[in-house]
C-alpha positions as CSV (number, residue, x, y, z in Angstrom):
1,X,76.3,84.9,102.2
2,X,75.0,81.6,100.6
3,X,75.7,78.3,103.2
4,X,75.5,74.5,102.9
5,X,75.9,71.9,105.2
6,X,77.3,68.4,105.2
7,X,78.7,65.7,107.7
8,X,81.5,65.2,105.3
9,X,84.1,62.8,106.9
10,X,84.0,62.3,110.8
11,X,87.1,60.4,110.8
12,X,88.5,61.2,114.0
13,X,87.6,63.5,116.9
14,X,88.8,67.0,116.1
15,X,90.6,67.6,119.7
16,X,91.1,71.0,120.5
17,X,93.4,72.1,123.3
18,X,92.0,74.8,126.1
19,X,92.5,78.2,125.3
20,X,93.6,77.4,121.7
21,X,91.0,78.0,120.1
22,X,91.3,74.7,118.2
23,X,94.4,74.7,117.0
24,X,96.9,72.3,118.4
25,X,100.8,73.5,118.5
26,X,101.5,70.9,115.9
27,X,98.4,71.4,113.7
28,X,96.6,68.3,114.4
29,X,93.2,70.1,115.1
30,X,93.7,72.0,111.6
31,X,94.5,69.7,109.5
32,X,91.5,67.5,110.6
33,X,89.3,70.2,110.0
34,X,90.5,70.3,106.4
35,X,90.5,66.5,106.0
36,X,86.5,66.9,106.9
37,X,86.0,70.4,105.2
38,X,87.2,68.6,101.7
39,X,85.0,65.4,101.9
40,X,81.9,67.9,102.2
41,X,83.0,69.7,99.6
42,X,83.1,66.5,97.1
43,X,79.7,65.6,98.8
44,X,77.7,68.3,98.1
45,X,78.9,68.5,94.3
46,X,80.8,72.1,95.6
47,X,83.9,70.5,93.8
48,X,83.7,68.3,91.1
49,X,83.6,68.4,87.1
50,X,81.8,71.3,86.8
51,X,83.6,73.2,89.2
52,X,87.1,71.8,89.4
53,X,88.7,73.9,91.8
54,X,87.3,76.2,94.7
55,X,89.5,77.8,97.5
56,X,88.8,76.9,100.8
57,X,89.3,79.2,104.7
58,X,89.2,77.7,107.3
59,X,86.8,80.0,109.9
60,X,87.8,78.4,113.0
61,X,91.5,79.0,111.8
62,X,91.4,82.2,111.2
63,X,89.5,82.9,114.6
64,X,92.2,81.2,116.4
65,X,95.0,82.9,115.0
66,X,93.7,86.1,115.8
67,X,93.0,85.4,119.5
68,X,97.0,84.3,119.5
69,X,97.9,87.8,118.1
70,X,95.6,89.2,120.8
71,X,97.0,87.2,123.4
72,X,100.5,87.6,122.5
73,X,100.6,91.0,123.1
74,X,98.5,91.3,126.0
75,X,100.5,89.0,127.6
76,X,103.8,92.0,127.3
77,X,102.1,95.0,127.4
78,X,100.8,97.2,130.2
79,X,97.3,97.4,131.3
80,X,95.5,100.1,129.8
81,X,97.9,100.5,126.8
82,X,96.4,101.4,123.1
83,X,97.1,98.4,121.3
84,X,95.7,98.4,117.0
85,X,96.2,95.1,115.5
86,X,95.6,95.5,111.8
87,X,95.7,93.2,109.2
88,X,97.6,93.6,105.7
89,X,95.1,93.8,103.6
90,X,97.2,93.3,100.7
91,X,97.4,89.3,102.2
92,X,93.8,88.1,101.9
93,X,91.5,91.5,100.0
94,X,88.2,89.6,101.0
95,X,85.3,91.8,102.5
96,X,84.2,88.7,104.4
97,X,87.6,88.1,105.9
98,X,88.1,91.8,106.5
99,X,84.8,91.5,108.0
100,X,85.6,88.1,110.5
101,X,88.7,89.5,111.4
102,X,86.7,93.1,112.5
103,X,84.8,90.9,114.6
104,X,87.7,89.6,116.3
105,X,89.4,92.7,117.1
106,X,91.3,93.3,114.2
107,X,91.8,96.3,112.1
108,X,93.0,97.1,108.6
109,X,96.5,98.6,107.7
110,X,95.1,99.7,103.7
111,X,97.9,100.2,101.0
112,X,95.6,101.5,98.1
113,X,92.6,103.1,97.5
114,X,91.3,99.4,96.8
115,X,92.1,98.9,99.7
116,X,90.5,101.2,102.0
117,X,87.1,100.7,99.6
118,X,87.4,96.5,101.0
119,X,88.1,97.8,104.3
120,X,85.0,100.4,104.5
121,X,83.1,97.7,102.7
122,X,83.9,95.3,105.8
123,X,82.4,97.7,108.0
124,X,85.9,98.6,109.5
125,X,86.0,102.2,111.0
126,X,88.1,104.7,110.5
127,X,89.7,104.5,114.0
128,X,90.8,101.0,113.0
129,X,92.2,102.0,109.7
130,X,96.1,102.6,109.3
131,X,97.1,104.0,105.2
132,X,100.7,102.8,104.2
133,X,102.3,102.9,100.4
134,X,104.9,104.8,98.9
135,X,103.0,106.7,96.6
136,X,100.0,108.4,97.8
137,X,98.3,110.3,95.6
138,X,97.0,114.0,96.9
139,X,93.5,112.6,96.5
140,X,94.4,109.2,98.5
141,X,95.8,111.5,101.4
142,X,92.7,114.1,100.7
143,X,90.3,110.9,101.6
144,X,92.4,109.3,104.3
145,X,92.5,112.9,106.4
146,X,88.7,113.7,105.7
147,X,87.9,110.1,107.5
148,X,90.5,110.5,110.2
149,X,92.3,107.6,109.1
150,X,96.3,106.7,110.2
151,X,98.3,108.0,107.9
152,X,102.1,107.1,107.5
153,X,104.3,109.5,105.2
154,X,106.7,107.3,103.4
155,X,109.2,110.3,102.4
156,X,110.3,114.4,102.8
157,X,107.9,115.1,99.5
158,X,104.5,112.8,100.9
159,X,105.6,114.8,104.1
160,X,105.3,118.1,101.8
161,X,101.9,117.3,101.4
162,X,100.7,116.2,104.5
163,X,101.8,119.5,105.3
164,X,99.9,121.3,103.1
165,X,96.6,119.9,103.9
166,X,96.8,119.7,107.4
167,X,96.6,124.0,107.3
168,X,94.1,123.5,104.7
169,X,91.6,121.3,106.5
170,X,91.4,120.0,110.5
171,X,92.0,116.3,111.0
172,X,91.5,113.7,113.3
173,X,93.9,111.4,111.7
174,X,96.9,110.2,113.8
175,X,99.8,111.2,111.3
176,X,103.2,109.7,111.5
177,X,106.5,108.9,109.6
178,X,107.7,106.4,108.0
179,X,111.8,105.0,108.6
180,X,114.1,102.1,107.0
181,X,116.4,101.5,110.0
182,X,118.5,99.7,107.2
183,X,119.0,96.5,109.3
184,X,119.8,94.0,106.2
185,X,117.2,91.7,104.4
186,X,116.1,88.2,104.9
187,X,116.6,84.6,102.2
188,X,114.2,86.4,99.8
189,X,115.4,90.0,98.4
190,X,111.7,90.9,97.1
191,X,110.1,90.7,100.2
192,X,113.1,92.4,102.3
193,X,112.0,95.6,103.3
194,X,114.9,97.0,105.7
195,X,118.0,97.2,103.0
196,X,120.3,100.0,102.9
197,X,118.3,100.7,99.1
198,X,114.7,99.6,100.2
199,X,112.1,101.9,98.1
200,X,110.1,101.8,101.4
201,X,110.7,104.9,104.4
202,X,112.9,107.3,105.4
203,X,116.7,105.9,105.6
204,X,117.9,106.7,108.8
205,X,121.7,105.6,107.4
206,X,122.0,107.9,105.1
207,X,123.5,111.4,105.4
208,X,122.0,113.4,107.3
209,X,118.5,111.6,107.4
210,X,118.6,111.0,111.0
211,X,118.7,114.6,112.1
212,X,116.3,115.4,109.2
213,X,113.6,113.2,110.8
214,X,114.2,114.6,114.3
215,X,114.1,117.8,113.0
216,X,110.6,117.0,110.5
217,X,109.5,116.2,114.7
218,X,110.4,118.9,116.3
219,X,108.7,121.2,113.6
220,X,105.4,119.4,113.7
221,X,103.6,119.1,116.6
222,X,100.8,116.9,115.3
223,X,103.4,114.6,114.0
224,X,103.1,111.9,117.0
225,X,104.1,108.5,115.3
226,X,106.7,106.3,114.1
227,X,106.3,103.8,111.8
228,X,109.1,101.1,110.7
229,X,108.4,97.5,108.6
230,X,111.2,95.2,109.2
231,X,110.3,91.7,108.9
232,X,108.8,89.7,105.9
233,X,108.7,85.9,104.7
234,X,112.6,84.4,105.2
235,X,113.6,87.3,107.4
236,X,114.3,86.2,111.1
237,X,113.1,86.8,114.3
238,X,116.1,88.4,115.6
239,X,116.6,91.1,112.9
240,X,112.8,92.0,112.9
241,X,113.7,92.9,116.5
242,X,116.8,94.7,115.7
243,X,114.8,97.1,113.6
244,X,112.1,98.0,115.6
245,X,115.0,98.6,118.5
246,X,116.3,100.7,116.7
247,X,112.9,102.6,115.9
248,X,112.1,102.9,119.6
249,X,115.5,104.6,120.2
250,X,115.0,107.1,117.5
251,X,111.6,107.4,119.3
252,X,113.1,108.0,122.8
253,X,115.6,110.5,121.1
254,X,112.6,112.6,119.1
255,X,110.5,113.1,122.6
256,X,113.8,113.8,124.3
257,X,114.7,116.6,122.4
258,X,111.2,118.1,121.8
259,X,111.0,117.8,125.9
260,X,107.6,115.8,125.9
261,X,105.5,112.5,124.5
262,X,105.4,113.9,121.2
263,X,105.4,110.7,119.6
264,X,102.5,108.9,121.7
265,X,102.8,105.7,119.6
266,X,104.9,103.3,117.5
267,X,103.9,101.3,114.3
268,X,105.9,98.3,114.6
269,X,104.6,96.7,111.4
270,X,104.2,93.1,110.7
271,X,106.1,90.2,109.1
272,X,106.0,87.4,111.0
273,X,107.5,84.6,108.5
274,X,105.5,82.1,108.2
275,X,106.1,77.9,108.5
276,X,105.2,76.5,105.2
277,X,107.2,73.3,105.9
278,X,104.5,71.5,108.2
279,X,101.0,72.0,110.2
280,X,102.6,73.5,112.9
281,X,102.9,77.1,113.5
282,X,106.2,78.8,114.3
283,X,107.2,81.0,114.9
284,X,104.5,82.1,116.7
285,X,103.6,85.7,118.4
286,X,104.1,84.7,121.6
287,X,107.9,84.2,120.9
288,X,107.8,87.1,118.7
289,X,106.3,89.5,121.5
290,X,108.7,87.3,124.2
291,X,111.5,88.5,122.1
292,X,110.3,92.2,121.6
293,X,109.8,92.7,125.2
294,X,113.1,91.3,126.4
295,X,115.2,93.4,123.5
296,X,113.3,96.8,123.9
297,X,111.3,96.4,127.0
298,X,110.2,100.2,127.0
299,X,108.3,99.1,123.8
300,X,105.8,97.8,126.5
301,X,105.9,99.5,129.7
302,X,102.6,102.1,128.6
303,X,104.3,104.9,127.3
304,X,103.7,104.2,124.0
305,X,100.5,103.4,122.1
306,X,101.2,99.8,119.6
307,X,100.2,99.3,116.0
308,X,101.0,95.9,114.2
309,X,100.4,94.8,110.4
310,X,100.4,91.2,110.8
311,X,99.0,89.7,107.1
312,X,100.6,86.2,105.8
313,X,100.8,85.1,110.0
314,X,96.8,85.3,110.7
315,X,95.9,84.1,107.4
316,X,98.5,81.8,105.5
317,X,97.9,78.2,107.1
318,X,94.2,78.7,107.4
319,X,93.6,78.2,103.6
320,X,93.7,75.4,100.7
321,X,92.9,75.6,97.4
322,X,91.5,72.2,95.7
323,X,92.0,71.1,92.3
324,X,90.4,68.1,90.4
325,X,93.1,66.2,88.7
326,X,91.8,66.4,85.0
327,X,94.2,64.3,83.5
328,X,96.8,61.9,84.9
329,X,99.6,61.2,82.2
330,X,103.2,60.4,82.2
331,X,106.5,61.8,80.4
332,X,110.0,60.6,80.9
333,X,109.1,57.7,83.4
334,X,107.8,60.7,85.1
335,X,104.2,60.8,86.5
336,X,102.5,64.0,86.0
337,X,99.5,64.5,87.2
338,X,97.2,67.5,85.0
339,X,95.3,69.6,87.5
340,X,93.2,73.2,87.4
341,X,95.5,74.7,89.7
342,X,98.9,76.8,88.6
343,X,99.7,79.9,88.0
344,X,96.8,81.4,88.1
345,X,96.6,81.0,92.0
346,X,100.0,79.9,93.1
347,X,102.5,82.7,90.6
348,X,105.0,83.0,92.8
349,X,105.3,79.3,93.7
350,X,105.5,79.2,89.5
351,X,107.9,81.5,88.8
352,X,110.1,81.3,92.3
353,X,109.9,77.5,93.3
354,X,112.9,77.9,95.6
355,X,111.5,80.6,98.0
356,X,107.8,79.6,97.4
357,X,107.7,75.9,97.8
358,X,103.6,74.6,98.5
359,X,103.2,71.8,100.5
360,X,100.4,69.2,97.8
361,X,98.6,66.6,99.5
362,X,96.4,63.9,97.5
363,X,92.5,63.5,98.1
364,X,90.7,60.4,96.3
365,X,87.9,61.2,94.1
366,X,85.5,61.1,97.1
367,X,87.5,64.0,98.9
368,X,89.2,60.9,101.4
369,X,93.3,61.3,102.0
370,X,95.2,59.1,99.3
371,X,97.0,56.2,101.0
372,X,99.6,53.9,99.3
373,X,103.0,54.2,98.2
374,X,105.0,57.8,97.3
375,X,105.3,58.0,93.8
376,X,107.9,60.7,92.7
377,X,105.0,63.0,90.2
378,X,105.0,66.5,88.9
379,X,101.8,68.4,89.8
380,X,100.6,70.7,86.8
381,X,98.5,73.1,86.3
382,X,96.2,74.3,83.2
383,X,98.4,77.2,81.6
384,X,100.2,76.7,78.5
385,X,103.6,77.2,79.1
386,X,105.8,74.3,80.7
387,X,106.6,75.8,83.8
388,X,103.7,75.6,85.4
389,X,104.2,73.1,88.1
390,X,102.7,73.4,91.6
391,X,105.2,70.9,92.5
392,X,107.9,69.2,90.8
393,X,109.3,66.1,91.7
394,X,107.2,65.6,94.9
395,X,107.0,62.1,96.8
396,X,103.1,61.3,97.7
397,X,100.6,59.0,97.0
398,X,100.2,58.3,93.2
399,X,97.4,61.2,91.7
400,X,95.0,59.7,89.5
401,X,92.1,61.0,87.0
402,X,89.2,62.5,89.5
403,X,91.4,62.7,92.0
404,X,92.4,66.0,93.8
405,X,94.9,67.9,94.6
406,X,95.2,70.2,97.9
407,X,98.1,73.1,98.1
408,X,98.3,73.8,101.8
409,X,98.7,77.1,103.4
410,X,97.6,79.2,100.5
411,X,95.4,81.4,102.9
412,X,97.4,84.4,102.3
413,X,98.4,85.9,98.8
414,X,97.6,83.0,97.0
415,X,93.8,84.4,96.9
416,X,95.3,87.6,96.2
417,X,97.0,87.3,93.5
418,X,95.2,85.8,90.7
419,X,97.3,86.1,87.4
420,X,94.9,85.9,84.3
421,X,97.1,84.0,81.9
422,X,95.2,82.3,79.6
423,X,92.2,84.1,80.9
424,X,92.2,81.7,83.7
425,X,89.0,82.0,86.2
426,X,89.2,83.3,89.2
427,X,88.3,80.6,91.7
428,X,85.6,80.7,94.0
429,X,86.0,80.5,98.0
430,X,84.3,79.3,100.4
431,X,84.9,79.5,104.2
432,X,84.2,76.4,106.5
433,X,83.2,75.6,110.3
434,X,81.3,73.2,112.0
435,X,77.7,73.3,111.7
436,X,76.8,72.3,115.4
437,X,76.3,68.4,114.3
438,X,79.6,67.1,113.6
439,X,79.2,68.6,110.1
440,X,80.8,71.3,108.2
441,X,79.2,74.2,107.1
442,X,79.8,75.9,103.8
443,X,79.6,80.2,103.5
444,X,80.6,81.8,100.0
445,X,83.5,84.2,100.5
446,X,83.9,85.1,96.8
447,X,81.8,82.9,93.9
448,X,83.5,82.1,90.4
449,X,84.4,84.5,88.1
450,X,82.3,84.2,85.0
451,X,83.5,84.0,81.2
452,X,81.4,87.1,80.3
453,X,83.3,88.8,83.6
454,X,86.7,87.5,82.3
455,X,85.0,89.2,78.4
456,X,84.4,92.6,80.2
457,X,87.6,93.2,81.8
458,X,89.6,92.6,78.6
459,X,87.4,95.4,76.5
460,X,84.6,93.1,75.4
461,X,82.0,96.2,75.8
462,X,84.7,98.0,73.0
463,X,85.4,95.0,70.1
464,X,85.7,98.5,67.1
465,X,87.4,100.5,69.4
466,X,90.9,99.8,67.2
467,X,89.2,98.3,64.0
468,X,87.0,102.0,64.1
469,X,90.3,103.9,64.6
470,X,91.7,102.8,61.4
């Protein structure tokens, strides 16, 4: 990867707690790093006119959030037991982050074959690899079983054929099963995975599907895990627990009746919500694993192997993305303030305000914090439909021409799901960490997509292709 340096701002001393590995409990130590990591930016003309907005990652972050999860766990867990931590790729599909996060201990729980190409690409090994998604192809399972890759069935007919290539071919792959303990969703339906009519696992509510998973057990040996989702953004703490309670118990049930350890380990999933409200981070894992051990203390005691999917947690509040305000304008006595961020990075903030508010802070032309008074503004992007508003209404500093605009905690998703209306750019992104001078040092994550990219994705090497037709 390409790197810069720069001293950017030095402000004040970044202070970093022992054992934190610089982050602070209220976010102090982040947000200073970001306060410095922007100045460099507009230093060294890596944001700027000619490239008006860039996505930033904060390294340092990242590395500390994964030492939490790490720690969390350890912390609950008996010595010597397995424990896989693997990170939703579906948050943050960077081979670099894939690759940082490898390097910290981290695995990849794959939901695609794009997926598992990012994850190979990062250098993540097969042992480290868990496959989820409710519709695996034959060809998807084909690969995942030939690498010895985790595989999670999702339902009777994925089960099917698992079945039939398991006679057909040895594996090394750890299989398991899927389940929707059916606990209730969370404050935002889309993301709520354990409803009575969730698309995802088998659910154990229904007739009959209970003693159809026991029995799917007891008539396959190699069958030796169990695998339930429960938590996501705006579901709490207390019903993520419920569901994986309720997972162990169907565990302890399965091994009871087959008379042995059949099932050797539990997928617990992920879903830690995440605090989009502030700096600081809460919940954090050590209250989730705190809570997990005192609800379902067997979950810990060595008998079982652990798998977690963490995603939006390790990644969310460790990003930014920056946006030159290209026009500042006003409409109604309203100050709006034109910028080259919207939906193109932020669609669910865009089209679902409510649930996905973003935190905007201002930066001065120079890449200082804006100081003065709150001026109520609207902060736009560059698509051309009148909805697209990163905020509406907010209270901050007054954004003027040249100035910039930062939406916070935008690590996870928001550099995953670029929307192409208008044939917006995808940004570029770079990650940031101190250079070993009191600088900040620049590495490219992913550079700018190009106009003759943005050409060949929409047919540009086929222009007759309809006009020859006819």
């Amino acid at each position: 990867m390409a790197s810069y340096t720069g001293t950017g701002d030095a402000g004040p001393a970044d202070e970093e707690q022992a054992g934190t590995g610089g982050v602070t409990s209220d976010g102090t130590g982040a947000a200073a790093r970001r306060d410095r990591a922007v100045r460099a930016a507009v230093e060294q003309g890596l944001l700027g006119p000619a490239s008006p907005i860039v996505g930033l990652l904060d390294i340092t972050g990242i590395r500390a959030s994964a030492a939490a999860l790490r720690d969390a766990f350890d912390a609950v867990t008996a010595p010597g037991t397995p424990v896989l931590h693997a990170f939703a790729v579906k948050a943050t599909p960077l081979v670099p982050v894939l690759r940082l996060l490898h390097a910290e201990g981290i695995g990849a729980e794959v939901a695609s074959p794009g997926e598992l190409a990012l994850a190979r690409a990062a250098g993540v090994p097969p042992s480290h690899t868990v496959l989820d998604s409710p519709a695996k192809t034959p060809a998807e399972l084909r690969e995942a079983l030939a690498l010895g890759i985790a595989v999670n069935a999702d339902n009777p007919q994925e089960l099917d054929r698992v079945d039939a290539l398991v006679r057909s071919a040895p594996t090394r792959s750890p299989l398991g099963l899927r389940v929707n303990a059916q606990i209730g969703g969370g404050s935002i339906g889309a993301l709520s995975t354990a409803t009575a009519t969730s698309k995802f696992g088998v659910a154990l509510r229904d007739e009959g599907a209970r003693e159809w998973v026991v029995r799917a057990y007891l008539d396959r040996p190699w069958l030796t895990r169990l695998h339930a989702h429960s938590g996501s953004q705006g579901v709490p703490l207390e019903l993520m627990t419920q569901g994986i309670a309720h997972t162990y118990e169907l565990a302890e049930e399965i091994n009871e009746r087959a008379g042995r350890r059949q099932i050797d380990t539990l997928d617990i999933g992920g879903g830690l919500p995440v605090n989009f409200g502030s700096d600081t981070h809460t919940p954090t894992y050590a209250q989730y694993a705190r809570l997990l051990a005192a609800t379902v203390p067997g979950l810990f005691d060595g008998r079982y192997g652990l798998v977690t999917e963490f995603g939006r947690s390790l990644l969310a509040k460790h990003g930014v993305v920056l946006a030159r305000v290209e026009y500042a304008k006003s409409a109604g006595g309203r100050a709006i303030a034109v910028t080259h961020a919207g939906v193109q990075v932020a669609a669910r903030t865009v089209y679902a305000p409510e649930s996905w508010p973003l935190r905007v802070t201002a930066y001065d032309a120079k890449g200082r914090p804006k100081t003065g008074p709150d001026v109520v503004q609207d902060v736009a992007g560059p698509a051309c439909f009148a909805g697209d508003l990163l905020a509406e209404g907010r209270s901050m500093p007054l954004l003027e021409q040249g100035d910039y605009a930062a939406a916070l905690d935008t690590g996870a998703y928001y550099f995953a799901h670029h929307y192409t209306y208008n044939s917006l750019a995808r940004p570029g992104i770079l990650g940031f960490g101190p250079d070993g001078a009191d600088g900040v040092r620049f590495a490219v994550v992913r550079t700018p997509q190009t106009l003759d990219e943005i050409v060949a994705e929409s047919g540009g090497a086929h222009p007759d292709a309809l006009t020859d037709s006819l």
